[in-house]
C-alpha positions as CSV (number, residue, x, y, z in Angstrom):
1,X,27.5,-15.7,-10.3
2,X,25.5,-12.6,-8.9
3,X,23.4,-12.9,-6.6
4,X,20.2,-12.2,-8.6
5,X,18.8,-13.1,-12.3
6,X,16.6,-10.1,-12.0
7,X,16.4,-7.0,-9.4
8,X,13.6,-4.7,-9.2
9,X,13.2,-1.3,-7.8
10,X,10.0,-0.3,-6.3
11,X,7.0,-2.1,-5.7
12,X,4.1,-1.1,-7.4
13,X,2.2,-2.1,-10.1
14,X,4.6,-1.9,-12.9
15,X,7.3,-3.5,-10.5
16,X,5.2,-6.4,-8.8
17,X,4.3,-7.5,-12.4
18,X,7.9,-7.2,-13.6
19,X,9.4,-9.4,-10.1
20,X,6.7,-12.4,-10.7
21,X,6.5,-11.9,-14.3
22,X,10.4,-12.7,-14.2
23,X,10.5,-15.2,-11.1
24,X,7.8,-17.5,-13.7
25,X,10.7,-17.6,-15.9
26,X,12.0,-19.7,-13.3
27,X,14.4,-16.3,-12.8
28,X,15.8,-15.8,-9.0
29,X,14.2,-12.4,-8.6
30,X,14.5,-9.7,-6.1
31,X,11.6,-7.0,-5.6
32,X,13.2,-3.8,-3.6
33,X,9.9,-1.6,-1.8
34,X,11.0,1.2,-0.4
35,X,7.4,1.7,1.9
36,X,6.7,-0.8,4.6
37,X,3.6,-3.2,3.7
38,X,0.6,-1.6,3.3
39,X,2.2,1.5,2.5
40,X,0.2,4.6,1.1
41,X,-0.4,5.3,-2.6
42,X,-1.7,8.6,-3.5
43,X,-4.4,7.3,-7.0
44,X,-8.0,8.2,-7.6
45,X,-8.5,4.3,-7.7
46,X,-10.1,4.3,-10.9
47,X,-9.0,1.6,-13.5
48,X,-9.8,0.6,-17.1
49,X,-11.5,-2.5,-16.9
50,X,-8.7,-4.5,-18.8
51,X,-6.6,-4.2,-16.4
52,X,-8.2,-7.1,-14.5
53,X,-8.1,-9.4,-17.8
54,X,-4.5,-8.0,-17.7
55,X,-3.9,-9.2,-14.2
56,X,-5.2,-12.0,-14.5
57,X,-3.0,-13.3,-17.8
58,X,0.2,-12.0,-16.1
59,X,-0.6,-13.8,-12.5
60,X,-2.7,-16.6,-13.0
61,X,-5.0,-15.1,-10.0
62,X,-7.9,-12.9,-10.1
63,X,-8.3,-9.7,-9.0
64,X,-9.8,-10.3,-4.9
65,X,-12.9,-8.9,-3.3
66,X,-10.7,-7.2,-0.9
67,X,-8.9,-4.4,-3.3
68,X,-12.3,-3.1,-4.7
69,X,-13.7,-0.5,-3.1
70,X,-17.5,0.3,-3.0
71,X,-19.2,0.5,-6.0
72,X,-16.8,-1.7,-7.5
73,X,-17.7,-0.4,-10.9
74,X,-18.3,3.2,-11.8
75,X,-19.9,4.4,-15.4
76,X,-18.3,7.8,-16.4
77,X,-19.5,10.6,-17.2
78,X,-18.2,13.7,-19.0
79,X,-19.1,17.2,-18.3
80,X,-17.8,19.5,-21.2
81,X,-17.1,23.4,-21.2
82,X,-20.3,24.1,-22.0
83,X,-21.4,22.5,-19.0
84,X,-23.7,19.4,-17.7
85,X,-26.6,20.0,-20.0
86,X,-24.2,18.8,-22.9
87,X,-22.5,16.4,-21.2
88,X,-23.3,13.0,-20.2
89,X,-22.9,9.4,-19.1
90,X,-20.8,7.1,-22.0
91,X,-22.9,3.9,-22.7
92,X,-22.0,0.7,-22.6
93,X,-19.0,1.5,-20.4
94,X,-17.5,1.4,-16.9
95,X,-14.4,1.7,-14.6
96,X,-13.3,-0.7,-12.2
97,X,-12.8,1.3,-8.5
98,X,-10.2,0.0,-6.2
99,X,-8.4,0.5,-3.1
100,X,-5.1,1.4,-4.1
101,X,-3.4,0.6,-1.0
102,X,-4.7,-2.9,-0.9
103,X,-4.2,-3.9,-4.8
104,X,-0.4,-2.7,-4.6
105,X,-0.3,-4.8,-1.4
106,X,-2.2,-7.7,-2.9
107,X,0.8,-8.2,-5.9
108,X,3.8,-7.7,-3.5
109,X,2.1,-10.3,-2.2
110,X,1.8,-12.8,-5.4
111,X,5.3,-11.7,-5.5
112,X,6.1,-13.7,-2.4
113,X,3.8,-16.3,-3.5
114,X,5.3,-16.9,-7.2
115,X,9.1,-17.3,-5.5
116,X,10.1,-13.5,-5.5
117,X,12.4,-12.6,-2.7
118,X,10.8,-9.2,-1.7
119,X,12.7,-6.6,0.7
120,X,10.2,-3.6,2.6
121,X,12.0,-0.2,3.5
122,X,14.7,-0.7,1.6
123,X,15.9,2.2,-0.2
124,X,17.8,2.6,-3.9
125,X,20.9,4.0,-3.6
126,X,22.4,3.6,-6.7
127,X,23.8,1.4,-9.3
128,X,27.3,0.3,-11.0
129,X,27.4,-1.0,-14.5
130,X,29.1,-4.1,-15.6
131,X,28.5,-7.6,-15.5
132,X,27.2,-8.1,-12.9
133,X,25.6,-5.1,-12.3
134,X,26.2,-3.5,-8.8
135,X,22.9,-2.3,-7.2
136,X,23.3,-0.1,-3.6
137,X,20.5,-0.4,-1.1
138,X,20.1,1.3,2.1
139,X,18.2,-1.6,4.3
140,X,19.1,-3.3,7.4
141,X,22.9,-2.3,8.0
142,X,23.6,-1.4,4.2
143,X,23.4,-3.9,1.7
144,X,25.0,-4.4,-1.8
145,X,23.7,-7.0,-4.4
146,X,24.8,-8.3,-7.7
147,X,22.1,-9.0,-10.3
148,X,22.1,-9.6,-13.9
149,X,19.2,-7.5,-14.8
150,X,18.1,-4.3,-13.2
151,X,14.5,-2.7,-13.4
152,X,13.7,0.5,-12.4
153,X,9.9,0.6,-11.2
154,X,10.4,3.3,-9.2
155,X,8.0,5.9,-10.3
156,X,7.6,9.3,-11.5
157,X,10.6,10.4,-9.4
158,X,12.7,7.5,-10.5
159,X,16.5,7.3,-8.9
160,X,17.4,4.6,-11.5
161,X,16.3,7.1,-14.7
162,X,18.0,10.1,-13.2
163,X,21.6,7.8,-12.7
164,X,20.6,6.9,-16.3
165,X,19.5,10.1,-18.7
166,X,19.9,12.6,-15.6
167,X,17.0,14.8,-13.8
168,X,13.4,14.9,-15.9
169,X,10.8,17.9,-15.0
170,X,8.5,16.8,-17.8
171,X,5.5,16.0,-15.3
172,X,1.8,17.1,-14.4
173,X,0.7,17.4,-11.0
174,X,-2.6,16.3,-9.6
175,X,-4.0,18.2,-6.6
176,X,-6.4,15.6,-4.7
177,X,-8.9,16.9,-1.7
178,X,-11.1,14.1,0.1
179,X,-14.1,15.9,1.4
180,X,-17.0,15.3,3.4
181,X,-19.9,16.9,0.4
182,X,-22.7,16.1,-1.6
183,X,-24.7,16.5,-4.4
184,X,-26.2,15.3,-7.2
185,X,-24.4,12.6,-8.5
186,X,-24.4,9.4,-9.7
187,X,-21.6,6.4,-9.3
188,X,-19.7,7.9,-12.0
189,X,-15.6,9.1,-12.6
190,X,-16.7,12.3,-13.5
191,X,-14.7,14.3,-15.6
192,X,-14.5,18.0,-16.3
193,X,-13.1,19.9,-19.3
194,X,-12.7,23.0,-19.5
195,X,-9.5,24.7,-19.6
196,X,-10.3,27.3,-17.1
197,X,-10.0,24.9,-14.3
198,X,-7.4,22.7,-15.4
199,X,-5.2,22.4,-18.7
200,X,-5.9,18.5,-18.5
201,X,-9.4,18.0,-16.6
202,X,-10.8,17.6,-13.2
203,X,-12.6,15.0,-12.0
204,X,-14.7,14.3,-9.3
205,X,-15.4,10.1,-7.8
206,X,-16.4,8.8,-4.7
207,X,-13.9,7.0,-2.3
208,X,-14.1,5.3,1.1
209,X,-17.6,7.2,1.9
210,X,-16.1,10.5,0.7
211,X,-16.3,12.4,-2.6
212,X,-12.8,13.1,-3.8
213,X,-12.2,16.1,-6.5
214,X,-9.0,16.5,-8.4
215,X,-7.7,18.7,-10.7
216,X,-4.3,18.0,-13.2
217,X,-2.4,21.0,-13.3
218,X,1.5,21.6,-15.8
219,X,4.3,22.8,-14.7
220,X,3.1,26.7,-15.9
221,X,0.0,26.4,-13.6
222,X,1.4,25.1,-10.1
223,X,1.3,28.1,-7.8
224,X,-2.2,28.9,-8.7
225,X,-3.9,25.3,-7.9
226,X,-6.0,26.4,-5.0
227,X,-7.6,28.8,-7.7
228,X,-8.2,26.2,-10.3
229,X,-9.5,24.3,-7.2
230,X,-12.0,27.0,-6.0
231,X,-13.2,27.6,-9.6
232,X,-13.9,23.8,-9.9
233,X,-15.8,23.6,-6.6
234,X,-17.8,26.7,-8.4
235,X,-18.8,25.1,-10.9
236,X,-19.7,21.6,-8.9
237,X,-22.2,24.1,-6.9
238,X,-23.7,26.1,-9.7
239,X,-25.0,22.7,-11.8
240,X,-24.7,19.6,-9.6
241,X,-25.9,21.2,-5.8
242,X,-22.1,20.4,-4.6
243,X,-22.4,21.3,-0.9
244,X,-19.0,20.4,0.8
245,X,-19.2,20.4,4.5
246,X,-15.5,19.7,5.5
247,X,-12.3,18.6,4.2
248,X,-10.8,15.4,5.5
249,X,-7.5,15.9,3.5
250,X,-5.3,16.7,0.9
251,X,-2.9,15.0,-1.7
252,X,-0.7,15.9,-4.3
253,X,1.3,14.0,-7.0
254,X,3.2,13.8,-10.0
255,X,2.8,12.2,-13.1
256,X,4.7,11.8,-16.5
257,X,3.2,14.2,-19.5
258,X,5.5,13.6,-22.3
259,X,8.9,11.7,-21.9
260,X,9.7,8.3,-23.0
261,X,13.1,6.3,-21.2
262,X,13.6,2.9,-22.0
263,X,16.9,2.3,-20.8
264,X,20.5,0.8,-21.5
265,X,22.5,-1.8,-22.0
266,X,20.9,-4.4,-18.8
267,X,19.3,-1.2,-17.1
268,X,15.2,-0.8,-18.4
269,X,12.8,1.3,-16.9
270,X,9.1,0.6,-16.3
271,X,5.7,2.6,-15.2
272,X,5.9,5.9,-14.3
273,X,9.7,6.0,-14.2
274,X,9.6,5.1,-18.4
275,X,7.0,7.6,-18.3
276,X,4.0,5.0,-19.3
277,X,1.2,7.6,-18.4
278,X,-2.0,8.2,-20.1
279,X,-1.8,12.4,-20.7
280,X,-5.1,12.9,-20.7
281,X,-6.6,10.9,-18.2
282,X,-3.7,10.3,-16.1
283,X,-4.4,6.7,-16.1
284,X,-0.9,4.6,-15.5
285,X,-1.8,1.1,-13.9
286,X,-2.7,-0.5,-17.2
287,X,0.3,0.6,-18.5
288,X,2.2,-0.3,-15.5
289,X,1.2,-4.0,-16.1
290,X,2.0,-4.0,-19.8
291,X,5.4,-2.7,-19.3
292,X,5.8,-5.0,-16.3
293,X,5.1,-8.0,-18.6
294,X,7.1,-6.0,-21.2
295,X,10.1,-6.2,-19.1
296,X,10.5,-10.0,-18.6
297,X,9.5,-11.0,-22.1
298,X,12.2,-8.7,-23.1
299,X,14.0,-10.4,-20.0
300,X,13.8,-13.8,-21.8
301,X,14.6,-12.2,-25.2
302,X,17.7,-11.6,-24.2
303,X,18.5,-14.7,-22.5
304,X,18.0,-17.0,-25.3
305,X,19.7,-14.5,-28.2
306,X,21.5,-11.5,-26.7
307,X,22.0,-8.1,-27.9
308,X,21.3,-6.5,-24.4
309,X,18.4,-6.0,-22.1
310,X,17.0,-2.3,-23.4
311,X,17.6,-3.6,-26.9
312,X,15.1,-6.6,-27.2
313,X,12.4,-4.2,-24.4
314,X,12.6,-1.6,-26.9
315,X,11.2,-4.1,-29.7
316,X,8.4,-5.0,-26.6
317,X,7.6,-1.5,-25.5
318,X,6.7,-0.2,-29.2
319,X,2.9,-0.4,-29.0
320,X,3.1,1.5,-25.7
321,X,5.2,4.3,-27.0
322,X,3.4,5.2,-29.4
323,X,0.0,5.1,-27.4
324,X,1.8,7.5,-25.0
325,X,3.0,9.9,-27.9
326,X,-0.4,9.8,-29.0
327,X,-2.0,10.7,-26.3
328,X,0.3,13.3,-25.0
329,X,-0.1,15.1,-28.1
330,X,-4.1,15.3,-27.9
331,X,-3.7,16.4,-24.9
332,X,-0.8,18.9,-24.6
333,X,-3.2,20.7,-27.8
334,X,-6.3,21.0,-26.2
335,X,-8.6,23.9,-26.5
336,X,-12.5,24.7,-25.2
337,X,-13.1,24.2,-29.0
338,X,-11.9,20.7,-29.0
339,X,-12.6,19.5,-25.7
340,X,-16.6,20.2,-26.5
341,X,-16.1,18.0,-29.7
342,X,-14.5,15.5,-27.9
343,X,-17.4,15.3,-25.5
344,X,-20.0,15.2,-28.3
345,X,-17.9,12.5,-30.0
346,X,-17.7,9.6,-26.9
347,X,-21.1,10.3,-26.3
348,X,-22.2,9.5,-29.5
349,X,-20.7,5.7,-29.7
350,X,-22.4,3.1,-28.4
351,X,-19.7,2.1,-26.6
352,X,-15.8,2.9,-25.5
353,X,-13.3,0.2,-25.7
């Protein structure tokens, strides 16, 4: 017997969703967080308003009070190249703002709640195929488990998908700076397209009392992301009176921009580590969830008719692969051109779904 139905590495969205997703399944389930709780979570904090419907179909509990930050919705608002007098706020529409920290905390702990044995500072080590599978973890004095299932929720820089399919540099990188500024602006996501300040778009929010700017910069682009920076902060002055009196810090992070793992045999991937990212807004919580609840349906799947665990999660993960392909490829094509008629385009519905 191994010592687990279902293992899970890393305990974020996509992971917390898979462990109590799976532990509801009346699964023993283990939930493998490498952070201690509370840990930090480098995010804008801006989510599609599904993924509280989401949330609430996977867990049976609503989102709290305590994760949302202040407002706890935001409208948003695009600014094309051409600049704010063309651009505007899309109707009928608005983004739930979180904390981060304290929704990622929140799930690991519904995890506890719903039965899920969860480990803090615990690190992956690595993994040995067969049945059971052998999963290495560097927590307490050492530690090797047996489980059934693995999961690999261990984002963008995933140690489970590099054991699988080896190292992946298919990524975008989003440079973050929390400032101390103002200006004329509403409680929007605001973002910016034009492609001589980012290749994807910046985007400008408010956070904690702060105003946080961002741009999301390719691989092609990296060394010069205090320039695309500067030119942003340029153009926040010249048509939205951006005054920025200090800088309270900086963040940087990757995210996926174009590859799709799924898995072998027992082994799946989730989240970031499958490389469930939006391309062109970055967006990869609702996602997370999906695939979370992706991997113990596929979980079950397997249980009751066998044929292997990546097997019955590619069948489950379809929808979401070819959202991400689509997405990827609008925005890995992007010109001035097209980002203007994009703009025209969502401001012309009467609302966004």
């Amino acid at each position: 017997m191994p010592d687990y139905d279902v293992t899970v590495i890393g305990g974020g969205p996509a992971g917390a969703v898979a462990a109590i997703s799976s532990s509801r399944l009346g699964l023993k389930t283990l939930l493998v967080e490498r952070g201690a709780p509370g840990r930090h979570k480098v995010c804008g904090g801006v989510l599609p308003k599904i993924c509280s419907s989401l949330l609430t179909e996977a867990l049976g509990a609503s989102l709290p009070a305590k994760v949302m930050s202040t407002p706890k919705y935001l409208g948003l608002h695009y600014v094309p190249p051409s600049g704010r007098g063309n651009g505007g706020k899309v109707r009928n529409y608005s983004l739930l703002h979180v904390n981060r920290d304290l929704l990622d905390q929140w799930l690991r702990d519904q995890a506890v709640k719903e039965g899920v044995e969860v480990w803090y500072n615990a690190s992956y080590l690595g993994f040995k195929d067969g049945e059971p599978i052998q999963v290495f973890l560097k927590w307490m004095e050492g530690e090797k488990v047996t489980t059934r299932y693995l999961v690999g929720a261990d984002g963008v820089y995933s140690g489970v998908r590099e054991q699988l399919f080896g190292a992946e540099d298919r990524m975008a990188y989003v440079f973050q700076e929390q400032l101390d500024a103002a200006g004329d602006f509403e409680d929007c996501f605001y973002a910016f397209l034009r492609g001589d300040i980012s290749p994807t778009y910046g985007y400008l929010t408010h956070q904690e009392g702060h105003i946080m700017i961002g741009v999301g910069l390719t691989r092609g682009y990296l060394k010069a992301d205090l320039l695309y920076l500067k030119r942003f902060k340029e153009w926040l002055i010249a048509e939205f009176d951006f005054r920025q009196r200090s800088t309270v810090g900086r963040e940087a992070w990757g995210i996926p921009y174009g590859y799709i793992h799924k898995g072998k045999g027992n082994v799946i991937l989730v989240g970031d580590a499958a490389g469930f990212c939006n391309s062109f807004s970055g967006e990869g919580v609702r996602l997370a969830i999906e695939s979370g609840v992706a991997a113990a349906n596929a979980v079950e799947a397997d249980m009751m008719g066998g044929g292997g665990l990546a097997a019955a999660y590619s069948v489950e993960v379809e929808s979401l692969i070819r959202f991400v392909q689509k997405t990827h490829g609008f925005a890995s094509n992007m010109t001035d051109e097209k980002r203007e008629e994009f703009v025209k385009s969502e401001l012309s519905r009467i609302s966004l779904t």
